[in-house]
C-alpha positions in Angstrom: -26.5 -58.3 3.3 -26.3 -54.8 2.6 -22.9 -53.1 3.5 -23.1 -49.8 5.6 -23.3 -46.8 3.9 -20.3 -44.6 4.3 -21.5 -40.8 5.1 -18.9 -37.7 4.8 -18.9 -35.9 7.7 -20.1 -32.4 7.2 -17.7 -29.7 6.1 -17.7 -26.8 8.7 -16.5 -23.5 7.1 -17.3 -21.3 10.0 -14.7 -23.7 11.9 -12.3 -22.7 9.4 -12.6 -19.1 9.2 -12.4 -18.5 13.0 -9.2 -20.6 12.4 -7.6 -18.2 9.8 -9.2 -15.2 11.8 -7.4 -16.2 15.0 -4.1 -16.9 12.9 -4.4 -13.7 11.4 -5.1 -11.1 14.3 -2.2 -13.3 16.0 0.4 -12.1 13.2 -0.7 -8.9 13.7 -1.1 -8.3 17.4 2.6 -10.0 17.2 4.4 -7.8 14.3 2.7 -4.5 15.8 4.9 -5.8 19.0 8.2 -6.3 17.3 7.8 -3.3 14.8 7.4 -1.0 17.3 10.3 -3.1 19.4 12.9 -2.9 16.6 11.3 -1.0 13.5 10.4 -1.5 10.1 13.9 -2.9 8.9 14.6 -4.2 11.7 12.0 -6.8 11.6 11.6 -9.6 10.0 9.1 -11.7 8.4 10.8 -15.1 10.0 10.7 -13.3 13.2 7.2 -12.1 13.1 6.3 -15.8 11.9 7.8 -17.1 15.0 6.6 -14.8 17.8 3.1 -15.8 16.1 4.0 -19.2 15.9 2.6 -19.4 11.7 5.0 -20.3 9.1 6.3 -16.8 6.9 4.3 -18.8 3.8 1.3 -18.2 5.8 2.1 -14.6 6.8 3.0 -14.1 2.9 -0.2 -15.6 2.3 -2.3 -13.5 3.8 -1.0 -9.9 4.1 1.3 -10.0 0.9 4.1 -8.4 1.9 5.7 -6.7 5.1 4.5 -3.4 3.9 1.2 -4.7 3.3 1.0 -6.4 7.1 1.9 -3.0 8.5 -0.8 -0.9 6.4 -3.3 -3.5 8.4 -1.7 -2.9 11.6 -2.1 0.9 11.0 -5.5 0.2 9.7 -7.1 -1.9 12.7 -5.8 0.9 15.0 -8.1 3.3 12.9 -11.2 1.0 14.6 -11.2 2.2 18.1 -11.8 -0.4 20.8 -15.1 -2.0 20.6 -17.2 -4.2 18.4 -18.5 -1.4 16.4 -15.4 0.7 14.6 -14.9 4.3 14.8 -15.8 5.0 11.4 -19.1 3.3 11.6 -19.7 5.2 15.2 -19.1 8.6 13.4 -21.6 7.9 10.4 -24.1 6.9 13.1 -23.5 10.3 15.0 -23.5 12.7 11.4 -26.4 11.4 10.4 -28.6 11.8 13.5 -26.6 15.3 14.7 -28.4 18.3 14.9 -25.7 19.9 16.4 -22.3 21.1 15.1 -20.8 21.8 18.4 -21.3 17.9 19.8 -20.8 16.7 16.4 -17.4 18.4 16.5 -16.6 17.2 20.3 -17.2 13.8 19.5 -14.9 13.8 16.5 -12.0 14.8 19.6 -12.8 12.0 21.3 -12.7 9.7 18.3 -9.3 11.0 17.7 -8.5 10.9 21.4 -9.5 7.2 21.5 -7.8 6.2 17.8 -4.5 8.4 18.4 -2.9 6.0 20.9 -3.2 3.1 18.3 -2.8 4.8 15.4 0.1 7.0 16.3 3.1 5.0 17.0 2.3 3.0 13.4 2.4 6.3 11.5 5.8 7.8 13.5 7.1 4.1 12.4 5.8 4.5 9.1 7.2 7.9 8.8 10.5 6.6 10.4 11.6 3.9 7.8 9.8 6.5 4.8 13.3 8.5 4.8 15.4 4.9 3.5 12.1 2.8 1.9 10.1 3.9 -1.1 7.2 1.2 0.3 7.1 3.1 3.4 7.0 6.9 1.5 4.2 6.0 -0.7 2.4 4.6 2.4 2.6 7.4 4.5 1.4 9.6 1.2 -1.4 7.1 0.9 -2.6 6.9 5.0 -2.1 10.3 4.7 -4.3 11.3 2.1 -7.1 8.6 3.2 -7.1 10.5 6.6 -7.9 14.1 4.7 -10.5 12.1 2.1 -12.2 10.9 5.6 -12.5 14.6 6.9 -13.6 15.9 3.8 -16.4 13.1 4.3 -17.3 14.8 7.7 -17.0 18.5 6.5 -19.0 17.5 3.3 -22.3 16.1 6.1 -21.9 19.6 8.0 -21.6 22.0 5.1 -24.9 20.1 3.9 -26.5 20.2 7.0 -25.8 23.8 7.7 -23.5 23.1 11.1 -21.0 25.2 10.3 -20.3 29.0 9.8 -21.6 31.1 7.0 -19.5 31.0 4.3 -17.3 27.9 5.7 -16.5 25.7 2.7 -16.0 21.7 3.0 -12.5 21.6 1.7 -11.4 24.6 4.2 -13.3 22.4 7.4 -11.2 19.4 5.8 -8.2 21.1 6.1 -8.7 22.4 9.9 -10.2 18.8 11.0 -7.1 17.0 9.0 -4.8 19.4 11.0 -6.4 19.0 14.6 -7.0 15.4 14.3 -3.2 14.6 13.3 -1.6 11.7 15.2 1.4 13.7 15.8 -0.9 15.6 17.9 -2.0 12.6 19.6 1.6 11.7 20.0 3.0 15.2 21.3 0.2 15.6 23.5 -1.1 12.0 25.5 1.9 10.0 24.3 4.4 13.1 25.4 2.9 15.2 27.6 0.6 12.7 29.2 -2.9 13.9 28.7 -5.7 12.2 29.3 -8.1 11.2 26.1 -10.9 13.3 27.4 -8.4 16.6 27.7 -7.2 15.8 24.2 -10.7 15.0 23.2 -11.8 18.2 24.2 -9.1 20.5 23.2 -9.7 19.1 19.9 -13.1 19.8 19.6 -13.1 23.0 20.5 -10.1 23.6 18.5 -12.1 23.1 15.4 -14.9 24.5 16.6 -13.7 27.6 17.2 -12.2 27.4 13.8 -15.6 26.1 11.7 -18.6 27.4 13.8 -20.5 30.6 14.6 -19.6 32.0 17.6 -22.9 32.0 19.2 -22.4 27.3 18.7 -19.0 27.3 20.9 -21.4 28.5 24.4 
């Protein structure tokens, strides 16, 4: 008689990476809790591995380090709520506007809808940079990869003509870097209690009144 055949049962991968997906955005939505509950020093990777329920190998594992786990916090607030991320939303927008004045007031409320998640990361960040070297190179380093990302906009309107005669891209960069700051964001909704569509507005105009012929701002 024959014996039965022993078959493997199949190996699911997408299983596993929804597994380390949902471990992952657990450690995260649980140290952006506690960092911004006790601070950088303050908190721990132990800590942060317990709230999550991981182990801190697993935490160490996948982010690195605890500056490395912030930078990702700070980074998924840059995606905006919704499946499809701010960034990608923008690119979509540049590359079908026709229109500098739009263009310009939907970059406010792109900042208006990123500032309340990005914000209290970078004050944090900016916090603990006066007593960590970690944390001063990486608010150099968020800080800079904001101004690359609006010379990336200025860059699509200079060559499109949106803007003003004899506006360059690294002057736009300069005025979009400064309006879309999340200390604005801070000062403004988180301190004065605006509403994302005031501050969206106020900072398109802003920089439109700064970047585009006057005849664009009616």
């Amino acid at each position: 008689m024959a014996l039965p055949v022993k078959t493997s049962r199949p190996y699911d991968s997408s299983a596993r990476r929804q597994g380390a997906e949902h471990k992952r955005q657990a450690i995260l939505d649980s140290a952006r809790t506690l960092f911004l509950a006790s601070g950088y020093v303050g908190t721990t990777i132990a800590a942060i591995a317990a709230e999550a329920v991981v182990s801190t190998e697993t935490i160490y594992k996948t982010f690195g380090s605890k500056a490395r786990l912030l930078r990702d916090i700070y980074n998924e607030g840059l995606l905006g709520v919704g499946p499809v991320s701010a960034e990608q939303r923008s690119d979509l927008l540049q590359a079908e506007a026709t229109d500098g004045r739009g263009l310009l007031l939907a970059l406010g409320m792109f900042t208006a809808e990123i500032g309340p998640l990005a914000a209290p990361i970078r004050t944090l960040i900016r916090d603990a940079a006066a007593q960590d070297e970690q944390m001063a190179r990486l608010l150099v380093e968020i800080d800079q990869d904001r101004y690359e990302r609006m010379l990336h906009n200025a860059r699509h309107m200079v060559d499109r003509n949106l803007l003003a005669t004899g506006i360059t891209a690294e002057f736009a960069a300069d005025i979009m870097w400064f309006y879309t700051a999340p200390e604005v964001c801070e000062k403004l909704m988180l301190g004065r209690n605006w509403t994302a569509r005031e501050l969206g507005t106020f900072v398109g105009k802003a920089i439109g009144a700064a970047l585009l012929d006057e005849g664009s701002l009616d």
